[in-house]
N, C-alpha and C positions, 0 to 999 in steps of 0.2 A: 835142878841143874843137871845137864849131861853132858860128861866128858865119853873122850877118846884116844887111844894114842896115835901119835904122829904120822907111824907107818915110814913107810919110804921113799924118801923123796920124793913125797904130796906137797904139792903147793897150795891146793884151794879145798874145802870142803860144804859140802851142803849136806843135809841134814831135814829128814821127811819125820815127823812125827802124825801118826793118823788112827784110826781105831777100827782100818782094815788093810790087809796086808799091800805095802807099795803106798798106801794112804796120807795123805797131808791136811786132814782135816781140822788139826790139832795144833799144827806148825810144820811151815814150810821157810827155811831159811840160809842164804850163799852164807861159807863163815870164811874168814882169812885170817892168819898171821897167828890164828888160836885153836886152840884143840876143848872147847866149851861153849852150851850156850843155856842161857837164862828161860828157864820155857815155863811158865804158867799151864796146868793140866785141868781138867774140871775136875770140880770136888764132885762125888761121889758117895751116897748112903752105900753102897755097895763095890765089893771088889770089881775091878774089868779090866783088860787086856790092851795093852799101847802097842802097836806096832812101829817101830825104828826105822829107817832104812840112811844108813851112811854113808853117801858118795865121795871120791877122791881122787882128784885131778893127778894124774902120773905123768912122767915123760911120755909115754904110750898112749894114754888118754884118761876116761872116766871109768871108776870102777869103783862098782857097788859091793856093797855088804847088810844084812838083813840082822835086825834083832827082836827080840820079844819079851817083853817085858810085865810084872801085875801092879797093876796100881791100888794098893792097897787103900780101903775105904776110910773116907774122912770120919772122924767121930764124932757123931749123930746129935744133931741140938739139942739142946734140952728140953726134952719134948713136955707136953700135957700130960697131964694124967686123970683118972676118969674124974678124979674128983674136981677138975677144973670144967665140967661138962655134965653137970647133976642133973642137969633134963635136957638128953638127947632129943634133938630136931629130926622127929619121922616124918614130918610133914611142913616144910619150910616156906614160909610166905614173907612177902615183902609187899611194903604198900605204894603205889605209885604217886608219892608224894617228892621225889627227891630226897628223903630223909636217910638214914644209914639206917641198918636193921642188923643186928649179931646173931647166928644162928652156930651151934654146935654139935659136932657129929664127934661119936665115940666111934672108934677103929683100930683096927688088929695089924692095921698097916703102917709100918714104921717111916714110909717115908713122909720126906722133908718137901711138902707140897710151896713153889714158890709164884705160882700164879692158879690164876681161875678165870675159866672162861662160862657165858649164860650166851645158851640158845636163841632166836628170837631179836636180840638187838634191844638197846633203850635198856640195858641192866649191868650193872657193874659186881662181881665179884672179887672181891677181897681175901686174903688167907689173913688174915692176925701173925696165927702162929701157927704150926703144924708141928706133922710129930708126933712122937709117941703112942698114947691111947684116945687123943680126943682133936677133931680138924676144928678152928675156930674159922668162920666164914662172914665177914661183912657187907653184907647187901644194898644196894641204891637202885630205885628204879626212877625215872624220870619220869616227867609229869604226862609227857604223852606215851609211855609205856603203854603197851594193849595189855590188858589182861588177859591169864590163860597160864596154861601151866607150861617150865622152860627147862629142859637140862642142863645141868652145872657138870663139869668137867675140870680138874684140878692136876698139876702136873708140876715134876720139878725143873722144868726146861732140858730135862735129858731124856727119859722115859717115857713111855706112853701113857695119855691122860689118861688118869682112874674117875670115872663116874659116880658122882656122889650119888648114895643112895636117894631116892624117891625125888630129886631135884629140888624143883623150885616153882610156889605158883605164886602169881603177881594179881594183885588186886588192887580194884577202884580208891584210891582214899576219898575221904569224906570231899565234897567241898567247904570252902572258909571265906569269908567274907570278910576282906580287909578293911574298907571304908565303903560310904556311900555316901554319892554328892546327888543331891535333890535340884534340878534345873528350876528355875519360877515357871508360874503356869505357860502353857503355850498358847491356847486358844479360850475364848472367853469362857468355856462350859468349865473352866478351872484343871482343866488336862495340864498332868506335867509330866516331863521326863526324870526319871531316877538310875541314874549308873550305880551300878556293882562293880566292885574290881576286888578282887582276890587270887583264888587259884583253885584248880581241878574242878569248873564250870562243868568240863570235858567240848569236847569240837561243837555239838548237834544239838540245837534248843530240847531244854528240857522244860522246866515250869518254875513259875516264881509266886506266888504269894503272898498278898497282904490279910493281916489280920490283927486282932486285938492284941496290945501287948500280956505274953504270958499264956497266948493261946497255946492250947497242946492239945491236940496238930496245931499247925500252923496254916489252915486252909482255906481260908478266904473271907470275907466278911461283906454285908451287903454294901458297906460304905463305900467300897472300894472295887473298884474293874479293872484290871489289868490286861493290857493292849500288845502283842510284838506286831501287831498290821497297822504301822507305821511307820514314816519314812525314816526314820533317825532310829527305830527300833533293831538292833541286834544281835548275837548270843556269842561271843569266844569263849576260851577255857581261862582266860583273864579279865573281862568286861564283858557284862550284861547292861544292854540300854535296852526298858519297856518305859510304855508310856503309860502313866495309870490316871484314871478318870474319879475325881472324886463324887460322892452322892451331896446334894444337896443338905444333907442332915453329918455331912463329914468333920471332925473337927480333933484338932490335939491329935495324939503321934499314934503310929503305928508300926508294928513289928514287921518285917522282907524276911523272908524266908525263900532256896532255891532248892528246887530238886534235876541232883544232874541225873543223866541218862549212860555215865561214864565214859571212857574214853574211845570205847568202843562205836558209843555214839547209838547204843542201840538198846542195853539194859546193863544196869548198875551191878558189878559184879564186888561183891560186897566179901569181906573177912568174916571170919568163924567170930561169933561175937560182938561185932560193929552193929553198934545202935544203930536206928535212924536212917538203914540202907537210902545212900541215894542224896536225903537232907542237909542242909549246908552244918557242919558243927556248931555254927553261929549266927545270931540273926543280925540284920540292920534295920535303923528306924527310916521313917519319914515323917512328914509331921505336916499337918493342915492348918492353917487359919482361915477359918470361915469370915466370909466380910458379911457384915451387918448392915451396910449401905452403900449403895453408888450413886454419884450426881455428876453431873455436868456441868459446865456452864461453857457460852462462846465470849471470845476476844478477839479484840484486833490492838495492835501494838501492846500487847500484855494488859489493855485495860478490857472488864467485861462490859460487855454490849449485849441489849434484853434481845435485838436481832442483827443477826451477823451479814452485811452488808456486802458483796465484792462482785468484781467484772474478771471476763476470762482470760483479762492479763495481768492479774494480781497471782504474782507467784510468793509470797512472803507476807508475814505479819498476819495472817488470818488463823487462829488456832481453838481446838476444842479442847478445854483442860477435863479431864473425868478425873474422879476424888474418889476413896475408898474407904472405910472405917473397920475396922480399924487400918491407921495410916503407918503402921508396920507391916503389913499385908504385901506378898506380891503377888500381880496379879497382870491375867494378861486380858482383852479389850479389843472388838472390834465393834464397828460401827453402822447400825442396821439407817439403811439413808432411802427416804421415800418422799418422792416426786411429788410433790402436792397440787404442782398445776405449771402450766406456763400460759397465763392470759395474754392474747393478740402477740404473740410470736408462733412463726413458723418454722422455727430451730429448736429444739430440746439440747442444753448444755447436759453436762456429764461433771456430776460433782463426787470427787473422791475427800477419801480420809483413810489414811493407812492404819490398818493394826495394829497392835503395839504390846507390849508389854512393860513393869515398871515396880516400883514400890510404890505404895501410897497416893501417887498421881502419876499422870502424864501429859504434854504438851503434845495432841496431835495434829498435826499442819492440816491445811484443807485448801482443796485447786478446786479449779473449773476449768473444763472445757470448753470450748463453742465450739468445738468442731466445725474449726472456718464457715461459719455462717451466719457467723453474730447470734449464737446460741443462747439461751436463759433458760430461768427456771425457777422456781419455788420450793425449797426442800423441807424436810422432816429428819432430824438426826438424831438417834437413841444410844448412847454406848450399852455393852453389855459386857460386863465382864465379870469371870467366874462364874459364870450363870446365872448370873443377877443381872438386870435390865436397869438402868440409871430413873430414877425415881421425877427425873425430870426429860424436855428435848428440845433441844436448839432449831431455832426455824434460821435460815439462811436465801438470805435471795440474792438472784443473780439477773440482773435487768437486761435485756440486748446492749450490746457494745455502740449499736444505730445511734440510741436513743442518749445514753454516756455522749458521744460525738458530736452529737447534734447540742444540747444543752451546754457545752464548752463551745464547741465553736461560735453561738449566737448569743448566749451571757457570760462566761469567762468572766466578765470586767464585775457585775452585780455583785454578787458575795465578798470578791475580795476588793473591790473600788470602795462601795457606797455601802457594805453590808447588807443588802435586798438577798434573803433568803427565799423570798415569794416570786421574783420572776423568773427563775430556771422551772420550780415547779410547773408553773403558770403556761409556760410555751409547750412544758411535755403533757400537761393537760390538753393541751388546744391541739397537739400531734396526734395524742390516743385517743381525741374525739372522734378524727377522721375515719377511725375503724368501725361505729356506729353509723355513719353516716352516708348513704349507699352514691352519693353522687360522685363519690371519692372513687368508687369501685377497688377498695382495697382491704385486704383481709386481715393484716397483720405490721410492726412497727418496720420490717423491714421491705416491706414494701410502700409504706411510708414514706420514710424517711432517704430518703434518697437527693444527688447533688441536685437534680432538677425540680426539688420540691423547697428544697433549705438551702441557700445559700452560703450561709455560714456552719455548715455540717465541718469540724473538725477530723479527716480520716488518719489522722496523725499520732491521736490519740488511741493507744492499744490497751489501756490500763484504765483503773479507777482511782480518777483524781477524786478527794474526799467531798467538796463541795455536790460535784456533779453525780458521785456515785449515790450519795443522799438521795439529793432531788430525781437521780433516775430509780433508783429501787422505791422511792416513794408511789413514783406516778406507776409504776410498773405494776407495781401488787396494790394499788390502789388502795393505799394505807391516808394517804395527802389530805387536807380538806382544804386545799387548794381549788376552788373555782374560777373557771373562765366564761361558767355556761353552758352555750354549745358551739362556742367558736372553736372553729378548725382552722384558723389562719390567725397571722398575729405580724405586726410589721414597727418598726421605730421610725417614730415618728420627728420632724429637722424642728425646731425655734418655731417658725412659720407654722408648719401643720399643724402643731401643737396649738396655737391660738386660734388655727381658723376651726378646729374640735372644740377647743373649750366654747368656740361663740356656737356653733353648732347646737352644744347640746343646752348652752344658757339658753338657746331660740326655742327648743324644742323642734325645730325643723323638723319636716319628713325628708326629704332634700339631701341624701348622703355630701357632704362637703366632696372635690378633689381637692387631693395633697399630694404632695410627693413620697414616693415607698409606699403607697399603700396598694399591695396586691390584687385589691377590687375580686376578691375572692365572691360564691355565691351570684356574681351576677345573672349568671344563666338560670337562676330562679323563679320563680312569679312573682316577689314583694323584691329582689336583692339583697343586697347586704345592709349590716348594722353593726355600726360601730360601738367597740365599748370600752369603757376608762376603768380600769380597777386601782381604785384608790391606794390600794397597799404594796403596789408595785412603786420600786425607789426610782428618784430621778436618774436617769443615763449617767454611767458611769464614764462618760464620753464628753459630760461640762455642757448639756445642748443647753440645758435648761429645761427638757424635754423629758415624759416616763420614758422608761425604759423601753414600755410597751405598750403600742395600742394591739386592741381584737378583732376580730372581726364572726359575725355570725349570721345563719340566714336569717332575714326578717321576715315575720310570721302572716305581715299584712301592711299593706301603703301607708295606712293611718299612723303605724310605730311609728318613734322618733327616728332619724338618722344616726342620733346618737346615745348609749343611757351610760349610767354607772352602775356600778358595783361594789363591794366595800372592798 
């Protein structure tokens, strides 16, 4: 508190407090109607000097007056004593974990230190307590602290900072390894991804290691190869993603082990005493299950089928299940696929199957292409996975979409009318002969089969109706023991034709009957045509009373009949 007296007839006063002469450092403040004011000074270990200055508004004006005064020292906190400091800190370290570290310094210097500063950035100092004979100092460095040595600097907010002796050096902490999530395989050779997360990784890939659990070192093992040249592979000071490659002979857990490079990012600067420079304090497992078997089998609408049948407008329902033993296992599967042939097409389809991953199975979908051209194909499908090869392989055919068209648009009604599973076969027999037979001058189904050759060619159809895709993957891979002969034409025959054939071939005539719809295919031959009845062809799903289908083929010599059968 400092008062003043009145003086004479002063009206207003102001009042400089500072800690140099004229100074207001301290307090500067207008007073009225009172001769007092409330002033708060800094405490002080030590005596020092306030400088006063009391102005006073007169009738005349403003007029100053000067005073000087000692601020007598506050008395000193209860400081330390040595025995609170039984092993002085000549050489003080902190580790850059985030953790707090206590470091004590014995001193001849009484004062009262109420902050601390560290050189360098990324480190916190602390006073506890000061005072007396012994400075207590609490240390923090942050996780991305550099290492290296820092000066500490301590001060009471009034005097100039005192230099702790010999400072302060910061070093690497260990790395630690919090959890570890193990990804399922990625690619069929049984490759998976393994994340690390913990802390003090440091920025700059270091190395990681698998090995036997309990090994010491921890450095490597033939079971196991460890990958960062990968695309999902990469190294923080929180998370490590490698991709590790098991051995054929891998199986049951194994110890992760990391070595950082510190934060530095260039060598691990390690404490006086710290095991293990560099090594994580901890390890993490992984763990293998070896499969003992893989199979496959193909489906269509979830039921298995011994050959998987489809056209390259089946998007759905066509699938390869692969199976794994053990069926706790995950595991991931791709699918090595080979062209087996495409007989009398001039398009190559494109048959995919996506890769996969799963536990114990997986359902993987399967397309075709034609690549707009009425594509087909014959394939070979082997899954693989974890580096085992499916102990079996799905053969898959894919007929021209031509030949699919053609056998709908010209029996549609057989299969589901009358039940004749033998006339679709029958006509794409008598189509595929045409490719043997050079009068045709044609090499292949889609040259074929075209509107000016088939009539009833369905181009409507883009898909594989199940009747027609049968009978065309049959005639196609020439699985069928459907016979026509060697006829290359085939026509339906009305009520009429139908009896003027059957007397035909009751005659044995040479004599080809006419009828109506018959193509008169072969005429431009040296014997002509010859007709033929195949018994096992259904009656016209059309009511004529009539097959489905007469044949026709060249005849070999005048003397043949005009007409034969077949069974």
């Amino acid at each position: 508190m400092f008062e003043w007296n009145a003086g004479l007839a002063a009206s207003q006063y102001q009042l400089l407090l500072g800690s140099t002469v004229g100074g207001s450092d301290y307090y500067l403040g207008n007073v009225s109607a009172t001769r007092a004011a409330n002033v708060a000074l800094p405490i002080s270990a030590q005596p020092r000097w306030v400088y006063a200055t009391l102005r006073s508004l007169l009738p005349t004006g403003w007029e100053a007056h000067s005073y000087t005064y000692t601020l007598n020292s506050a008395p000193a906190p209860e400081g330390n004593s040595a025995s609170d400091c039984p092993a002085q800190s000549t050489s003080a370290y902190v580790l850059n974990d985030g953790l707090p570290t206590t470091h004590c310094y014995l001193t001849s210097d009484p004062s009262y230190f109420t902050k601390c500063s560290v050189s360098g950035g990324s480190v916190t100092a602390t006073p506890s307590q000061g005072g007396g004979l012994a400075l207590i100092i609490e240390y923090k460095a942050a996780r991305s602290a550099a290492p290296g040595h820092r000066t500490v600097s301590c001060d009471n907010g009034t005097d100039l900072p005192t230099e702790v002796p010999n400072g302060l050096d910061v070093y690497d902490a260990s790395p630690h390894i919090t959890y570890v999530y193990q990804y399922p395989p990625e690619s069929p050779d049984g490759s998976f991804y393994v994340a690390l997360y913990g802390r003090n990784f440091g920025p700059q890939r270091g190395n990681v290691s698998v090995c036997a659990p309990g090994a010491d070192p921890c450095s490597g093992t033939q079971d196991m190869s460890v990958s960062f040249n990968a695309p999902y592979a990469f190294w923080s000071d929180t998370q490590i993603n490698v991709l590790i490659t098991p051995s054929p002979n891998a199986s049951g857990t194994y110890d992760v082990q990391l070595t950082s490079l510190g934060q530095n990012g260039i060598s691990f600067s390690y404490a006086p005493g710290q095991s293990s420079p560099g090594k994580s304090d901890n390890r993490g497992q992984v763990h293998v299950t070896p499969l003992t078997s893989v199979s496959q089998v193909a489906k269509y609408s979830g039921a298995v089928v011994p050959i998987l049948y489809m056209s390259t407008g089946d998007v759905s329902g066509r699938t390869l299940t692969t199976s794994v033993v053990p069926d706790t296992a995950s595991f991931a599967v791709t699918y090595n696929i080979l062209a087996l042939g495409n007989p009398g097409s001039s398009c190559q389809a494109a048959l995919g199957v996506p890769n996969g991953g799963a536990v114990g199975f997986i359902n993987s979908p399967v397309s075709a292409d034609g690549s707009g051209c009425s594509g087909s194909g014959i394939f070979s499908v082997r899954a693989r996975a974890n580096g085992r090869d499916s102990s079996n392989e799905s053969t898959i055919v894919v007929p021209p979409q031509v030949l699919i068209q053609m056998l709908y648009g010209e029996a549609n009604g057989q299969p589901r009318g009358v039940g004749d599973l033998v006339s679709q076969r029958a006509i794409g027999v008598a189509a595929r002969n045409r490719l043997t037979q050079p009068i045709w001058r044609v090499a292949s189904y889609q040259d074929v089969i075209t509107k000016e050759q088939f009539d009833g060619i369905e181009t409507t159809i883009v898909n594989g109706p199940d009747y027609e895709l049968a009978a065309a993957a049959e005639v196609y891979s020439r699985t069928t023991d459907v016979s026509v002969l060697n006829a290359g034409c085939f026509f339906s025959p009305t009520a009429s034709a139908w009896a003027t054939i059957q007397s035909a071939f009751s005659s044995q005539t040479t004599v080809v009957p006419t009828v109506a719809g018959d193509p008169r295919c072969y005429n431009m031959t040296a014997f002509g045509r010859q007709l033929i009845i195949k018994r096992s062809i259904g009656m016209n799903a059309n009511g004529s009373g009539a097959p489905a289908f007469i044949f026709e083929q060249q005849r070999d010599s005048e003397a043949d009949p005009a007409v034969i059968e077949i069974p």
